[in-house]
Each structure stands twice: as structure tokens, then as C-alpha cells.
DRENKOLFI-699570 format. One line per 2 residues: their letters; for each residue x, y, z of N, C-alpha, C. Coordinates in pm, whole numbers, plus 50000, padded with zeros to 5 digits. Layout:
% residues N
a = X Y Z X Y Z X Y Z | ...
This chain:
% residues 191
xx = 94354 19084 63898 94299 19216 63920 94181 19206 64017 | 94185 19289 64132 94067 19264 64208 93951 19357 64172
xx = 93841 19322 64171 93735 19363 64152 93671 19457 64249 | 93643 19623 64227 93589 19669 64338 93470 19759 64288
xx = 93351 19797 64318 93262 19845 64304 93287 20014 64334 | 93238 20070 64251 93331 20236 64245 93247 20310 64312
xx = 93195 20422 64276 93120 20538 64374 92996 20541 64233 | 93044 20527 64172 93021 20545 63990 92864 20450 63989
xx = 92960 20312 63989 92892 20189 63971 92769 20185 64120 | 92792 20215 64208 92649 20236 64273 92571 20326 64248
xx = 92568 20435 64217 92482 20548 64176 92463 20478 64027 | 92462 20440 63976 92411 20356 63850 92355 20252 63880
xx = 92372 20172 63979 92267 20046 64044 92188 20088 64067 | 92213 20197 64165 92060 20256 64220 91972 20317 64178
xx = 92040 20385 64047 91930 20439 63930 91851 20322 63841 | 91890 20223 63821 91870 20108 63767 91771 20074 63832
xx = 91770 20055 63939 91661 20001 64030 91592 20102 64081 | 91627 20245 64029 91466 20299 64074 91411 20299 63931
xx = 91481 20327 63861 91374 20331 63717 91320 20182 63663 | 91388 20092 63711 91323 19967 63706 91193 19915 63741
xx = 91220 19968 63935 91135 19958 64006 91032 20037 63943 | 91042 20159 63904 90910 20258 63898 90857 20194 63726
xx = 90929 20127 63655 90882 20096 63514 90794 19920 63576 | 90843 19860 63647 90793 19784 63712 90586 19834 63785
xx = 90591 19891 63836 90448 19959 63883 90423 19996 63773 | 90433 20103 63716 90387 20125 63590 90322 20029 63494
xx = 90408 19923 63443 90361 19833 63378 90273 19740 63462 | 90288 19716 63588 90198 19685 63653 90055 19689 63635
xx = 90045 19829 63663 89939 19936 63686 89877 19887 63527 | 89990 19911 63464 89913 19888 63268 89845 19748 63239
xx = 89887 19685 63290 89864 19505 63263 89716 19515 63333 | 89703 19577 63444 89579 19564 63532 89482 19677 63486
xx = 89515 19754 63465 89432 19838 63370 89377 19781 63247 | 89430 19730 63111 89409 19617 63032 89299 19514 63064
xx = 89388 19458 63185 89235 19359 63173 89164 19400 63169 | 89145 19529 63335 88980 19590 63376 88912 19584 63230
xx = 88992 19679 63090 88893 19772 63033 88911 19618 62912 | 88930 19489 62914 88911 19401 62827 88782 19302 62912
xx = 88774 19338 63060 88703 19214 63090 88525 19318 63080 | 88574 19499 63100 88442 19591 63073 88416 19579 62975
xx = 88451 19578 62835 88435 19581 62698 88375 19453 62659 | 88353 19338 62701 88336 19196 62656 88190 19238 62723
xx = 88095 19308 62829 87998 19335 62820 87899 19434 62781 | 88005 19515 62664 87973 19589 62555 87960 19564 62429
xx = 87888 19622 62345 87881 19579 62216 87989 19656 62130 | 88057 19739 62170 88175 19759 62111 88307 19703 62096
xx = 88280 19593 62145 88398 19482 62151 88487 19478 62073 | 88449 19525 61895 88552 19486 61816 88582 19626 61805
xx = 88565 19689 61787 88623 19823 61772 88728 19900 61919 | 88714 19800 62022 88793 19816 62138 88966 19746 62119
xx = 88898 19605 62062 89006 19535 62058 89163 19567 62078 | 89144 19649 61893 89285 19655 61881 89370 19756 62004
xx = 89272 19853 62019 89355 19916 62150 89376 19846 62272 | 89310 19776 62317 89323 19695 62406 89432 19557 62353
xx = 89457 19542 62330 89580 19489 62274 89741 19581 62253 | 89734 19668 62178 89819 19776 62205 89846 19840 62320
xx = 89751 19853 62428 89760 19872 62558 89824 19788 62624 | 89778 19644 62626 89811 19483 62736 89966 19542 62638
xx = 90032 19519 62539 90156 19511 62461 90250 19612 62515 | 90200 19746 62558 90277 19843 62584 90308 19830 62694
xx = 90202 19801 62793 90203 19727 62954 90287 19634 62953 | 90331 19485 62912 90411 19413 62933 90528 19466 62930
xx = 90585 19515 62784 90665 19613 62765 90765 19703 62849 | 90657 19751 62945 90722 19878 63024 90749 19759 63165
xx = 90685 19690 63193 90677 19557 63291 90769 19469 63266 | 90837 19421 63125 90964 19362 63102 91062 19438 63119
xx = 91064 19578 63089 91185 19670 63081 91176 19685 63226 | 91146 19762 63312 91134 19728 63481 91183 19673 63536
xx = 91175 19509 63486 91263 19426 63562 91385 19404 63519 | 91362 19405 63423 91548 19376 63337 91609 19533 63391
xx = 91566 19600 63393 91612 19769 63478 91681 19690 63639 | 91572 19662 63704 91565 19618 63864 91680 19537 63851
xx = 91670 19425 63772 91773 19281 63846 91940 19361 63771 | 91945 19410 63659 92034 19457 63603 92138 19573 63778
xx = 92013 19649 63798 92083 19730 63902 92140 19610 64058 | 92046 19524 64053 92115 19454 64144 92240 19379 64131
xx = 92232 19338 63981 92363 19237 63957 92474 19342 63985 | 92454 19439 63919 92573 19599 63924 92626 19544 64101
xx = 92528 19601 64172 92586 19597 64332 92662 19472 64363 | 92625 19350 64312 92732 19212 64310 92809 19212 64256
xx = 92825 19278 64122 92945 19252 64032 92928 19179 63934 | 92869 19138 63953 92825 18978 63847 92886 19047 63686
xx = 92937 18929 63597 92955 18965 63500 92873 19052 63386 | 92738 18936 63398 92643 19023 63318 92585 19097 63346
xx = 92645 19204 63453 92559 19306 63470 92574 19415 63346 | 92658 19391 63299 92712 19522 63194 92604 19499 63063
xx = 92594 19327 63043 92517 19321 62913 92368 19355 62950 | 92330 19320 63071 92209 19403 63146 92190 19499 63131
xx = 92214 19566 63190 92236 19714 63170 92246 19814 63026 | 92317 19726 62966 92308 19770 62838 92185 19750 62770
xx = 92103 19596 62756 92001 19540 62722 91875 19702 62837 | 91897 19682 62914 91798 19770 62953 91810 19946 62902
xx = 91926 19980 62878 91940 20103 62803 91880 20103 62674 | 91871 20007 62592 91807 20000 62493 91710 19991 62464
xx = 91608 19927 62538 91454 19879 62593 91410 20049 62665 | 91503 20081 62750 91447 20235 62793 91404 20308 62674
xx = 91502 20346 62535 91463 20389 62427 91376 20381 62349 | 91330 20264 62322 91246 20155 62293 91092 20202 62301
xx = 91121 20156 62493 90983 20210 62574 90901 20362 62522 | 91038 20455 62559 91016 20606 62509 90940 20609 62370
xx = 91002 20603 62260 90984 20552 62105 90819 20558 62116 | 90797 20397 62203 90694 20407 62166 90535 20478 62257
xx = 90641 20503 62367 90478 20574 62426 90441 20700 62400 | 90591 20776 62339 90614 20886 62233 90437 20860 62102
xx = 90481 20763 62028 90420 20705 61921 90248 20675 61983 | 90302 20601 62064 90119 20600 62112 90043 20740 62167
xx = 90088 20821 62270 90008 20920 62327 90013 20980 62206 | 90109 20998 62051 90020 21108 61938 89919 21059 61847
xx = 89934 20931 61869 89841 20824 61777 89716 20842 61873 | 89710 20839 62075 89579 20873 62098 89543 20990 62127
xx = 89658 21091 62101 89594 21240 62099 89637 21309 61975 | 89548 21310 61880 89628 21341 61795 89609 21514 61741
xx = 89572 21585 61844 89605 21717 61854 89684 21815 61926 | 89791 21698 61995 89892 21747 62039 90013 21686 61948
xx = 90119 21803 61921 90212 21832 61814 90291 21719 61842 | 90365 21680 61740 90475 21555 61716 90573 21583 61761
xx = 90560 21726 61749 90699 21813 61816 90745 21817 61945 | 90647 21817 61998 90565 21778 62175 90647 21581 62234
xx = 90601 21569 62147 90613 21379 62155 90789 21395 62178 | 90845 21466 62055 90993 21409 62003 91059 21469 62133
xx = 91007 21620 62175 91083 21647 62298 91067 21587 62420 | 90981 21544 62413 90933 21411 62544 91051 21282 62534
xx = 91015 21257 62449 91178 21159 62435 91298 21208 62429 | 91345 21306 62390 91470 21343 62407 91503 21378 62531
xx = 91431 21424 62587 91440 21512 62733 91419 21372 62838 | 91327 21289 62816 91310 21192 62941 91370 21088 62916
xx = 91359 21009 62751 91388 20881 62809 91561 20885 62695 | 91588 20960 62678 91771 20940 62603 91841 20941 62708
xx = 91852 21082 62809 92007 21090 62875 92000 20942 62977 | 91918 20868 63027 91974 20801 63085 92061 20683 63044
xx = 91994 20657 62935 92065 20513 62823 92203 20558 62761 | 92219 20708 62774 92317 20702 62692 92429 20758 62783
xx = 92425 20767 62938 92472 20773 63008 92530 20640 63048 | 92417 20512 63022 92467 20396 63025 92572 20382 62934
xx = 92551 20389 62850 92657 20335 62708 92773 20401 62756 | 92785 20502 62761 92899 20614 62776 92981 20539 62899
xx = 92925 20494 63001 93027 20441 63148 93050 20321 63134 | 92972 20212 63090 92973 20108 63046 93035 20061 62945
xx = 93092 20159 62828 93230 20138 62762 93353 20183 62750 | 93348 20249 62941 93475 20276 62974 93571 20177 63006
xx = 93683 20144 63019 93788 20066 62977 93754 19962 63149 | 93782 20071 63204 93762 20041 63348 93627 19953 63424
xx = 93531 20029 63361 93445 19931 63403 93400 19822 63307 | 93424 19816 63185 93470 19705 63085 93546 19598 63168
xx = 93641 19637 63219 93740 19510 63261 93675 19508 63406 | 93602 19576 63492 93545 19530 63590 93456 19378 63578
xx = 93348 19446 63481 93229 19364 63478 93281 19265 63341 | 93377 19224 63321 93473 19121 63272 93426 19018 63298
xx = 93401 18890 63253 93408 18742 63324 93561 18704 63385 | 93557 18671 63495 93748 18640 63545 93734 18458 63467
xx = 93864 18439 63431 93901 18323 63357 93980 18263 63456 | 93979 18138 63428 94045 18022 63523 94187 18062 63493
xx = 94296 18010 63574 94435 18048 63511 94465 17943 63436 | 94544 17962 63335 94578 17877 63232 94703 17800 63250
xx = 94688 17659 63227 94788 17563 63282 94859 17510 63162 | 94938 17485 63182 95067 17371 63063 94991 17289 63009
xx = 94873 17178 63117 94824 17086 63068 94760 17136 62931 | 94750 17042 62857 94699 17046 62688 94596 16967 62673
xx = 94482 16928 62683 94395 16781 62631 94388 16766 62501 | 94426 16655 62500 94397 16584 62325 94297 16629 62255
xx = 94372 16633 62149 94187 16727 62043 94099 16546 62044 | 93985 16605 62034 93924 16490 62023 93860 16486 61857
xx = 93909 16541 61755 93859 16585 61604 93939 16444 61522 | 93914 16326 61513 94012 16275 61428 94072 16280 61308
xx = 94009 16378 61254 94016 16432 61128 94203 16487 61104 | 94206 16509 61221 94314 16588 61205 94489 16501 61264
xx = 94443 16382 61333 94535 16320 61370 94588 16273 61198 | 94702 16174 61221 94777 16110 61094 94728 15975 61157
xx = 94733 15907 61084 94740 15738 61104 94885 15693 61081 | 94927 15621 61225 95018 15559 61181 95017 15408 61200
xx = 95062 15314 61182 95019 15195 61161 95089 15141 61343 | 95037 15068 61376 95025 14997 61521 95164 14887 61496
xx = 95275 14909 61593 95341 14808 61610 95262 14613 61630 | 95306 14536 61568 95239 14381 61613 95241 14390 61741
xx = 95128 14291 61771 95099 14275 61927 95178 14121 61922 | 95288 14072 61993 95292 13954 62019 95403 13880 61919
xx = 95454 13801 61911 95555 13744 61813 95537 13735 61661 | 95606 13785 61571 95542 13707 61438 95566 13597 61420
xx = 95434 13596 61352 95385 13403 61305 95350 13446 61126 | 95436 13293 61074 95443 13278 60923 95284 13289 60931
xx = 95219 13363 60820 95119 13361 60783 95135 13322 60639 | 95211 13351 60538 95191 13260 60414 95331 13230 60358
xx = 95363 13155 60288 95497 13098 60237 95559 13196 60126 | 95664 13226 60103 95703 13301 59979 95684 13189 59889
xx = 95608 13284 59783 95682 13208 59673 95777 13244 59583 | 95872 13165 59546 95951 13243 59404 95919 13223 59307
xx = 96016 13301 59192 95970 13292 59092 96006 13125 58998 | 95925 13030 58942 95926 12923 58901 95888 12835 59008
xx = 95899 12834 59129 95873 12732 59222 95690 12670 59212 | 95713 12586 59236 95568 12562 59227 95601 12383 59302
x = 95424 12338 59329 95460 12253 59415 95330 12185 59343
């Protein structure tokens, strides 16, 4: 079966790699933000009471900075074909949710006079339809057997199991002429 890249499968690379790309800056932007307000705070006396947010911040930053790239390289493998682009892609549909979930969870945890109700439609509306647009094309039959691993063709040859467990023992023909090794004896003979 030859492998061809659809109309489908590029407009899904390229979404991949812009929301990658743009979760990429983002988390960027977050990681470098983090430090600034961890390396400002260490010449404050509020240090411990900064902490934990500043930690939850650097966490959410990596976060959106891991999902980014697994977004980015996922949309590029798509444009090659590569096998794992599908488990990519998928892995990054899930991490998109993820992301949402929790920056949902954080902006009501740091504003907490804007409604939950507010938060939940923020996630439904921004970060679902794209993941589940993934899932939905990505377990179509078609592009299932696209982004397939291709298998070597399969030959007659057989290789020996190498498990001995499972062979029989059978006893080895003699190597070489037989030679008397001990005398019969019968019964009464004696010497």
C-alpha cells in the first residue's frame, strides 16, 4: 500500500505546529518569567510565602513548553509520514487537555472572583475541539493504516527457536566405531 499524505493530514500538521509553536513561546515566555519573579523574590523578605507560586508557575511553564514541542515535532513527523506521528499527535491531544484543565484551575485559584463557570467555558470552547478533532481523524481507518509501521515481507525462512525448553532430547548417534567397553556377564559365570 503506498503511503500518501492527504489534504486532511496537512492542515493537521500545520495546526500542530502552529499550536505547538505558539504553546512553545508561551511556555517560553513562562519559564522566563519564573525565574525573573524567583531571582526578584530571593531579594525580598517574602520569599516563603512566594515560593509555592513560583513553583506552580516554573511547573505550568514547563508544561505548556513540553506540550509545544511534542505539538511542533508531532506536526512535523505528520508532513513525513513517520509512523509515530499518530501516537504524537495523540500524546499531544491529550497534554492540550491537560494544559487547558489546568490553567482553567490556576487563573480561578488566582482570581478567585471570577466564576468557575467562566473557567469551564474557557476550556470547552478553547482547548477541547482541537484534541478531539485529533482523536476523531486519527482513528479513522484510513489514516490508521497510513501512519501504520510498514513490515518487512514475510519469508518461508523459519529460525530455530532458541528456548530449549521446548526442544525433545533425542539421544546422539555414536561418533566412530563401537568399542567393547565391558564384558557380558551371564548368569553363573564367574572367573
Amino acid at each position: 500500500m503506498e503511503r500518501r499524505r492527504t489534504g486532511g493530514m496537512t492542515v493537521i500538521a500545520l495546526l500542530n505546529m502552529v499550536f505547538g509553536g505558539y504553546g512553545m513561546i508561551v511556555g517560553l515566555y513562562g519559564v522566563t518569567l519564573a525565574h525573573a519573579m524567583f531571582s526578584s523574590s530571593l531579594r525580598m523578605s517574602a520569599f516563603s510565602q512566594l515560593l509555592h507560586l513560583l513553583i506552580v508557575a516554573l511547573g505550568f511553564s514547563v508544561l505548556v513548553l513540553a506540550t509545544g514541542i511534542i505539538g511542533l515535532v508531532a506536526g512535523i513527523s505528520i508532513f513525513s509520514l513517520r509512523p509515530w506521528a499518530r501516537a504524537l499527535s495523540l500524546l499531544y491531544g491529550a497534554l492540550f487537555v491537560v494544559t487547558g484543565i489546568t490553567s482553567s484551575v490556576i487563573n480561578n485559584v488566582a482570581s478567585p472572583d471570577q466564576s468557575m463557570v467562566l473557567a469551564i467555558a474557557t476550556t470547552l470552547v478553547i482547548y477541547l475541539p482541537y484534541p478531539i478533532i485529533l482523536y476523531v481523524v486519527f482513528y479513522k481507518p484510513t489514516w490508521k493504516a497510513t501512519f501504520t509501521p510498514v513490515s518487512a515481507p514475510v519469508s518461508s525462512f523459519r529460525p530455530r527457536s532458541t528456548d530449549t525448553s521446548l526442544r525433545t532430547k533425542t539421544p546422539s548417534p555414536p561418533s566412530g566405531p563401537p568399542t567393547p567397553t565391558s564384558k557380558k556377564s551371564g548368569v553363573g559365570s564367574r572367573r
